[in-house]
N, C-alpha and C positions, 0 to 999 in steps of 0.2 A: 522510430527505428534508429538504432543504433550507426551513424555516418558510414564508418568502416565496414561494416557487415551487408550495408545498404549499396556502398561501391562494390565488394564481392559480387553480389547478387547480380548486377547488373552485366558483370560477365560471365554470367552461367548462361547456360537453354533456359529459354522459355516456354511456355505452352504456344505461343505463336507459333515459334521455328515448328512443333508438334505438327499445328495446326495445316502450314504451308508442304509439311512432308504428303498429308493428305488429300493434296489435291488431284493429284495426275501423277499417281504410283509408278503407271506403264511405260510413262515415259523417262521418269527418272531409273528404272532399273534397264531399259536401253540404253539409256545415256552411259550408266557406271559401265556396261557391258563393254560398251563401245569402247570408254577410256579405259578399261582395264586392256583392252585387248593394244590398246596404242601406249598404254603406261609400261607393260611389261618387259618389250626390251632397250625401251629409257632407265627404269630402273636397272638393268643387269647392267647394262652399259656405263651408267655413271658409275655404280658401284664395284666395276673392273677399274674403270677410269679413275677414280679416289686413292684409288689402294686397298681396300681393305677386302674387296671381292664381289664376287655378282651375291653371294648369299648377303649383305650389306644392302644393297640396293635397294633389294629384295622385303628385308628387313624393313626399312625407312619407308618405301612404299605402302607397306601393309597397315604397320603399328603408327607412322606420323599420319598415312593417310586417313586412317579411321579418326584418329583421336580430333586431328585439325577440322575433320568433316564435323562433329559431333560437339565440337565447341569452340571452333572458329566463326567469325563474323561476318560469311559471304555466306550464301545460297546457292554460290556457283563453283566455287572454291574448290582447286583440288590442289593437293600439295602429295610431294615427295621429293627425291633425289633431284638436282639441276643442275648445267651442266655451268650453270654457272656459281652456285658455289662447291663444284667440284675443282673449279680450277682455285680456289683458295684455301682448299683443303688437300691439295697436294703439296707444296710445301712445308706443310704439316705435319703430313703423316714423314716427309724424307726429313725431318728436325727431330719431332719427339714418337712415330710409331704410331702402331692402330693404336692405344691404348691413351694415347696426347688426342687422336682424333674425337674418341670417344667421351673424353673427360671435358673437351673443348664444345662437343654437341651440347652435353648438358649445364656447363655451365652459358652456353648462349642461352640455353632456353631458360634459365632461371632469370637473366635477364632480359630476356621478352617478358616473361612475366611483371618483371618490376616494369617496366615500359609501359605495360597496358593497365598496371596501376596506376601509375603516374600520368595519364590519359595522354601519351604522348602521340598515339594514332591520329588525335585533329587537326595533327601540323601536317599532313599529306593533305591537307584540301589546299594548303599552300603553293602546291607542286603545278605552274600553269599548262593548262589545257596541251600547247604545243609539244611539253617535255613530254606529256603520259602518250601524243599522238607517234613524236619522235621515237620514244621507247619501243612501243608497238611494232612501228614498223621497222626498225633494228631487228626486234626480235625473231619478227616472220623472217627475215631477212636470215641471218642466222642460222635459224631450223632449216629452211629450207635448204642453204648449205652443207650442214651438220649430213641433211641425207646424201649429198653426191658420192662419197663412196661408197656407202651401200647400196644406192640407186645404180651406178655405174657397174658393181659386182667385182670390186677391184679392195684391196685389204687396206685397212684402214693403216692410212702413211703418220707417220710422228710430226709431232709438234701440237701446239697447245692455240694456237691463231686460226680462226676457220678458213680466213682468205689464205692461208697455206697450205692447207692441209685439201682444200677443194683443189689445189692449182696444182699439187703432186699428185693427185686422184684423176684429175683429167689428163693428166702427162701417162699415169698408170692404163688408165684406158684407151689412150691412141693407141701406146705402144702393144697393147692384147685387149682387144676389144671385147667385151662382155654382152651382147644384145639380146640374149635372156634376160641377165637383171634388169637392164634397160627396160625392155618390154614390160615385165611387170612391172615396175616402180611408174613406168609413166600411161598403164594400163589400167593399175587401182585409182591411179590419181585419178584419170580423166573421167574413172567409172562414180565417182564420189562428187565431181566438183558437176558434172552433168544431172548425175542424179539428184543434186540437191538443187536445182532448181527446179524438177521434174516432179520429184516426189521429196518435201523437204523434211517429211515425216518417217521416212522408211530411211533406217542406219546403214547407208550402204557402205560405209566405212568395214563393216563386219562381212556387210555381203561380197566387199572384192576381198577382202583378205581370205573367204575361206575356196572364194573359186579361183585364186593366186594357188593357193595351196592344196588344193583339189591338182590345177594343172601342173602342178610340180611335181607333185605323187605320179599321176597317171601316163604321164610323158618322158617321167624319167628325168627331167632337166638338173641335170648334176650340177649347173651353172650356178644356178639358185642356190645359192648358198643358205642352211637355215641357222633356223636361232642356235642350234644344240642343245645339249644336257643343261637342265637346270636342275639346282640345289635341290635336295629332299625333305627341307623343312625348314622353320625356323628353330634360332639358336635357345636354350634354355636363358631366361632374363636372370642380369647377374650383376651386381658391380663391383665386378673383378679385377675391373680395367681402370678402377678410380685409385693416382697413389697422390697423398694428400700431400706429400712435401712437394711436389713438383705444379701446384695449382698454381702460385704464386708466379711462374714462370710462364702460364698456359693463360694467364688474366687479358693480357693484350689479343693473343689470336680469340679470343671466346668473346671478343669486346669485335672483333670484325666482324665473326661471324654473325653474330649477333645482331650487327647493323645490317647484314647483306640479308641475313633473311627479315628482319622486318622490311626492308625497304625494297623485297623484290614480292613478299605476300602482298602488302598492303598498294602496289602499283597495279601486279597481277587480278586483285580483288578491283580494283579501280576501272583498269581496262574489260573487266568483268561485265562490270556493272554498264559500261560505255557498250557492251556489246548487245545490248537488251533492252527492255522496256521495262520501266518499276521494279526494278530490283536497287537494292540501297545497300550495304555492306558497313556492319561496324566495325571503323578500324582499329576500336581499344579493344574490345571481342577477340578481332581476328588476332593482334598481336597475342594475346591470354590462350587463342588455341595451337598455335606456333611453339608458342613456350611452351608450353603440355607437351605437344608431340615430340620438339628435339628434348624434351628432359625424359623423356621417355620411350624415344628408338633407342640411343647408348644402351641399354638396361637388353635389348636384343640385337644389341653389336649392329645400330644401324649405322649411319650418318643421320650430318647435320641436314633437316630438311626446310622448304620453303614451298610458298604457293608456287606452282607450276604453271607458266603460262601458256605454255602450248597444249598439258594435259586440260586446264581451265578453257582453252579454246574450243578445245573437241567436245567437253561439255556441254559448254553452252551453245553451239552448232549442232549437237545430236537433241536438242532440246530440253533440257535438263531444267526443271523450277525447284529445285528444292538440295538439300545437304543429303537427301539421300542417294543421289547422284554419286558423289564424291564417297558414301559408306560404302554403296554396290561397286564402285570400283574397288577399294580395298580389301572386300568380300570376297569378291572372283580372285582376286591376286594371290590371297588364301589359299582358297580353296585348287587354285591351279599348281603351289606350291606343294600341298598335301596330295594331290589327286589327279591332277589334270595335265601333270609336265612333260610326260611322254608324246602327249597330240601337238600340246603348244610347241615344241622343239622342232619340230617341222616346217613353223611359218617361216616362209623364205626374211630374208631380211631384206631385200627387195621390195617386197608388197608392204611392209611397213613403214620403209620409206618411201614409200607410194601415199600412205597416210598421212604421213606429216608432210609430206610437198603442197600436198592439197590442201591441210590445214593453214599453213603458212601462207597460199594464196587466200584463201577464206580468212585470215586475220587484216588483209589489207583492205582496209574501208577505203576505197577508190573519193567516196562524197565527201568523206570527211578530212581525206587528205588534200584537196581540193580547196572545202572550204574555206582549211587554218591556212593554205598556200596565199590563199584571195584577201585573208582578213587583212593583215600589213605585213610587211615587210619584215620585220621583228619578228612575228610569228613564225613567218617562211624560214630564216635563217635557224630560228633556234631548235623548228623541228627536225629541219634536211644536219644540225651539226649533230644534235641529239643520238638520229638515226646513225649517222659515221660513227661519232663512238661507239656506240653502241656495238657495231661491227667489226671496227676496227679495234678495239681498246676492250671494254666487259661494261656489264650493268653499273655497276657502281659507280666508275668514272664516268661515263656516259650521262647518270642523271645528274654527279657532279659538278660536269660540264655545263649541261642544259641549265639548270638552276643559276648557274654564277652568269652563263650569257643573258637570261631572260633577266636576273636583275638589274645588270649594266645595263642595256635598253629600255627597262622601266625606269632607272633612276635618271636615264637621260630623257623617256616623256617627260616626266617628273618636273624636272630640271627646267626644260623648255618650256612650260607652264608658269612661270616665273615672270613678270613682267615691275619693269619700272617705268611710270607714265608722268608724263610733266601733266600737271593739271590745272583747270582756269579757275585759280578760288576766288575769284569776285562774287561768284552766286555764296563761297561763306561769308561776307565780308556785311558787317552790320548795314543800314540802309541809308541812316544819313551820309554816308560819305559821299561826295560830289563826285561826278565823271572825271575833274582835273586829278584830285584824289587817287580814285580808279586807278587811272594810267598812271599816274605816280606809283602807285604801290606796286604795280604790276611791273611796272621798270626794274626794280629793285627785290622785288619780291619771288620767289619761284617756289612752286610747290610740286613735290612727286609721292604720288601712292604707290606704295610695294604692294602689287597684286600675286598671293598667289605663294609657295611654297619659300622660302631662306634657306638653305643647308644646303653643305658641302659643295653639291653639283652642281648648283648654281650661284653659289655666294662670289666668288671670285670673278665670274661675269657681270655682277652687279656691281662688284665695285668698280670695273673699267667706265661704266657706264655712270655712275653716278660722279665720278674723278672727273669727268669731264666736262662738270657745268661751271661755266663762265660767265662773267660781268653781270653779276650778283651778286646784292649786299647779303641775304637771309634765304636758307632752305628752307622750309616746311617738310617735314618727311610725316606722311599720314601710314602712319604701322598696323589701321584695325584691319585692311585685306591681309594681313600675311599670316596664312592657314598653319605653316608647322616654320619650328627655325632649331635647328639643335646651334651647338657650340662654335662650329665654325661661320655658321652666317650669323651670327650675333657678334665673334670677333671679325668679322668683316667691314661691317655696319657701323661697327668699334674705328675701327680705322680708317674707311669712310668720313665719316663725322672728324676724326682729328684732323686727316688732311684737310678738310672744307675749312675748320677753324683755322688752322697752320696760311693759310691764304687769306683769314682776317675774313672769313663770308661765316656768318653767325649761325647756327644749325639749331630749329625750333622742330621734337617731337609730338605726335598725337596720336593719340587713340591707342597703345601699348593695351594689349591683351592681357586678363589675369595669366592665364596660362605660359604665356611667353615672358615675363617680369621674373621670372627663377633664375632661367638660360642668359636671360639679358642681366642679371642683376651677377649671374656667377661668374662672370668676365669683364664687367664694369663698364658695358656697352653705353649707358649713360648718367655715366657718374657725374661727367664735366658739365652735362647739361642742368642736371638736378640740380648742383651747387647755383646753379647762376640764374634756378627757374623757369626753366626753358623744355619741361615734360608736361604736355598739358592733355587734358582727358578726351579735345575735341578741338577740330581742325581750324574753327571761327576764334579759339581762343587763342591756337598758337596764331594765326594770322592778325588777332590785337596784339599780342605780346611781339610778335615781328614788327608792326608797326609801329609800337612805344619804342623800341628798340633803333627804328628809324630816327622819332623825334629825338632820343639821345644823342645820337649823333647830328642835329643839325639835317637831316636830309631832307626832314619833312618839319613844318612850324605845326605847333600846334593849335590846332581849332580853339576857338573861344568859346570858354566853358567848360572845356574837355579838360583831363587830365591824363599826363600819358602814366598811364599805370604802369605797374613795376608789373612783372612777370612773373607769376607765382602758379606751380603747379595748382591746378584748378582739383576742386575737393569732386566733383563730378565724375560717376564714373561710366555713365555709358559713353564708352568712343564711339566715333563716327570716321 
C-alpha cells in the first residue's frame, strides 16, 4: 500500500468507530439530548460574544459539531464555539471584520489538518499529568463563574476577565436582588448533582430544565429571564467572505488559532478519556476532524471551533459511549434551529446556569486532585499554578505556564540525580601490588565516578565540587556512569580537567561512552589528555597509567622486573 494513501487512511472512520456507535444507542441519543439542550445557549452566547452573532454560533455548533463527531478522534468528543477562543477572535473581528474572522477559521483549519498529517497529536502525551489536572480544574472553575450572572438574573456587566465580570454581577445583585433566578439556577443544580448519585442513568439535566421552565410558564416568573428569539435557519454556505489579497496578513492570527484549537481539542479529548474507563482518543484523528470542521463552518458563516470541555463534560456524565453522542447533539441543534425555536426560547437562562454549575462541580475529581496534591510537591505547585492561570490569564497561557514550570522542576530532579563519588580503586588495581604499594598509590592517587546525568543543570555544580580536590598528584575520572551530557557539561568537564592540570595534578579518563565521544570530541573536552595518552577504555588501566605516571616522576621506584609503561589509550572497548 502506497505510504501516503496508507497515512490518509488512518485518519478516516473505521468500521470499529461503526461498530462502538452500536453498542448502547439509548444512551448516547440521551447523552446528545442532554448536550444539545446545555450546547444551545453557549453557542448563541459565544456567537454574540465574537461578533459575528448568535446565527454564528449557532452555525459552528451544528456544521463543526457534526463534522468533528464523525471524524474526530474521541468517542466522547464534542466541539463547537468556546469561550475561549472567543476571546481571541475578538480582536479580530475589531482589526479585519467578520469576513478576516472567517477567512482566519479556515485557514486554521487547513492547518490542523497539516498538524495531523504531520502526526503532531503524539507530542500531547508529553503534557504531564499535573498540567491536564490543573487545566480541569481552572476550567470547572471558570464555567462555573461564567454562570453567576445568569444564575444571579442580573445582565451581563463588561469586560473580558471572569474574576470581573463575577465581582460586577454580585455588586449588581446586592444592589437588586434577583431570588427567582437564584432559585432556579441553584434548584436545577442541586436536582442534577442529587440525582446523579440517586439515579446515574436517568438525565436529570433535561428533567430540571423542563420543570425550570414548566415553573416559569405557570407562575408567571417575569424574573426569569429567557433565552429569546433565535435565528430561523442556517446561512446559505458560500465563500464570499474569502479575499485573497488580504490572506497574507490573516497568516499569523489563523497560525494562533490554530494552536488554540488544537491544544484546547486535544487536552479536552485527554480530560475525556481521564474521565472514564477504556476510552482511548486519537490525537492525530482528532486534530484531522478539528481541521474539517473549522474549514468547514466559515463556508456557513460560523466561527472558529474547538473540542468543548464543558459540552464534553456533560457527555460523558450523561453517559455517552460512542461519537454518536456528539452527532445527536448537533442533530437536535438542527432540528431546533429549523423547528423547535419557539419552545426552546423560553428556557429561562437561569435553569441553564443551573446546568453548567452542576457540571463544573461534577468536573472536579475530589480523588484525583488529592492524589497529584500527595504525589510531591512539584506536582502540587504545578497543578494549584496551572489552575490560576487558567482563571486568571486563558487556556493557552495557563498550559504555557504549567508546561515551562513542570519542566524547570523536572530538570532540577534531573539535575539532582547527578553525583560525583570519590571512589576506593584498590579492588581495580592488579594483585601483585603490596599493601605498602596500596597506601602509596592511594596517597597520591584519587579516583571519582560521575554517576548519573552532565548537562547544563548540573554541570556547573560539578565543577565546584570536583575544583576542590586537594593534595593529589593524579585524578582518575571513571565517565562509563554518565547517562546523557549535552555541550555545556562536556565544556565543564573541559574546564574542570584544565584547572586540575593548571595546579600540576595529572587528569587520567575511563570508560568514555561511544554515544558521548561526539559532544566530548565537539568541544575538545579531552583533547590534552589524548595528546599525552591519558583516555583509557577501563578504570585498572587508567590507574596503571597513573601509576607509570607516579614512577616518572620519582614518587614511586619501580618494582624489579616491571616496567613503567607509557600510557597509551588502550585498544579495548568495553568501559567499565
Amino acid at each position: 500500500m502506497n505510504p501516503l494513501w496508507k497515512r490518509v487512511r488512518s485518519l478516516l472512520p473505521t468500521r470499529a468507530d461503526l461498530a462502538v456507535v452500536g453498542r448502547d444507542p439509548r444512551r448516547d441519543l440521551l447523552a446528545g439530548l442532554t448536550v444539545a439542550v446545555v450546547a444551545l445557549p453557549l453557542a448563541l452566547g459565544f456567537g454574540e460574544t465574537s461578533g459575528l452573532g448568535a446565527e454564528a454560533g449557532l452555525a459552528t455548533a451544528v456544521v463543526a459539531g457534526a463534522l468533528a463527531a464523525v471524524f474526530g478522534g474521541s468517542n466522547l468528543q464534542v466541539s463547537g464555539p468556546t469561550g475561549a477562543m472567543t476571546v481571541v477572535l475578538v480582536p479580530i473581528v475589531a482589526q479585519y471584520g467578520a469576513g478576516g474572522v472567517l477567512t482566519v477559521g479556515l485557514l486554521a483549519g487547513l492547518l490542523c489538518v497539516g498538524l495531523a498529517a504531520a502526526r503532531a497529536g503524539r507530542y500531547m502525551a508529553y503534557v504531564p499529568a499535573s498540567v491536564v489536572e490543573g487545566f480541569t480544574l481552572g476550567i470547572a472553575l471558570v464555567i462555573g463563574l461564567q454562570q453567576v450572572p445568569n444564575a444571579l438574573g442580573v445582565a451581563e456587566p463588561e469586560g473580558d476577565r471572569v474574576l470581573e465580570v463575577t465581582w460586577h454581577a454580585v455588586e449588581g445583585f446586592v444592589r437588586a436582588p434577583n431570588w427567582t433566578a437564584l432559585g432556579l439556577a441553584l434548584g436545577v443544580a442541586a436536582v442534577m448533582l442529587a440525582g446523579a448519585r440517586w439515579r446515574p442513568t436517568v438525565p436529570f439535566s433535561i428533567v430540571a430544565v423542563i420543570a425550570a421552565t414548566a415553573a416559569a410558564q405557570v407562575f408567571h416568573l417575569d424574573a426569569a429571564e429567557p433565552i429569546g428569539d433565535l435565528p430561523a435557519g442556517l446561512p446559505v454556505p458560500s465563500l464570499g467572505f474569502l479575499d485573497v489579497s488580504a490572506l497574507g496578513s490573516l497568516i499569523a492570527p489563523a497560525v494562533a488559532v490554530a494552536a488554540l484549537a488544537a491544544l484546547e481539542s486535544l487536552l479536552s479529548a485527554q480530560v475525556a478519556d481521564g474521565m472514564t474507563v477504556g476510552q482511548q482518543h486519537d490525537p492525530d484523528r482528532e486534530l484531522f476532524g478539528q481541521g474539517l470542521a473549522n474549514i468547514a463552518a466559515p463556508l456557513f458563516g460560523g466561527v472558529p471551533a474547538t473540542g468543548a470541555i464543558a459540552r464534553t463534560a456533560v457527555n460523558v456524565r450523561s453517559g455517552a459511549s460512542s461519537r454518536l453522542a456528539a452527532l445527536t447533539h448537533a442533530a437536535v441543534l438542527a432540528v431546533i434551529v429549523f423547528a423547535a425555536a419557539p419552545l426552546v426560547s423560553k428556557i429561562p437562562l437561569a435553569a441553564l446556569a443551573g446546568v453548567l454549575l452542576a457540571t463544573a462541580v461534577r468536573m472536579i475529581e475530589v480523588g484525583s486532585l488529592r492524589a497529584m496534591a500527595r504525589a510531591t510537591r512539584s506536582d502540587a505547585a504545578v497543578l494549584v499554578l496551572t489552575a490560576l492561570a487558567t482563571l486568571v490569564l486563558d487556556l493557552v497561557y495557563a498550559v504555557v505556564i504549567g508546561m515551562a514550570v513542570a519542566g524547570v522542576l523536572a530538570l532540577r530532579a534531573v539535575a539532582e540525580q547527578a553525583r560525583l563519588n570519590r571512589v576506593d580503586f584498590r579492588a581495580d588495581l592488579p594483585g601483585e601490588h603490596s599493601d605498602e604499594e596500596h597506601a602509596l598509590l592511594a596517597e597520591h592517587i584519587v579516583a571519582y565516578r560521575i554517576d548519573g546525568p552532565l548537562f547544563f543543570a548540573a554541570a556547573h555544580r560539578f565543577l565546584l565540587e570536583l575544583s576542590e580536590v586537594a593534595d593529589v598528584r593524579v585524578v582518575v575520572l571513571r565517565l562509563s556512569r554518565v547517562t546523557t551530557m549535552d555541550a555545556t557539561g562536556a565544556l565543564v568537564l573541559k574546564d574542570a580537567i584544565e584547572k586540575l592540570r593548571r595546579r600540576g595534578i595529572a587528569v587520567m579518563a575511563s570508560g568514555v561512552r561511544p554515544g558521548q565521544r561526539r559532544v566530548l570530541a565537539s568541544v575538545g573536552t579531552l583533547d590534552a589528555l589524548r595528546r599525552e595518552g591519558r583516555v583509557y577504555a577501563t578504570t585498572p588501566e587508567a590507574i596503571a597509567g597513573a601509576r607509570a605516571h607516579l614512577q616518572e616522576e620519582g614518587v614511586l621506584r619501580a618494582r624489579p622486573g616491571r616496567k613503567a609503561s607509557a600510557a597509551h589509550e588502550s585498544p579495548r572497548t568495553g568501559p567499565r
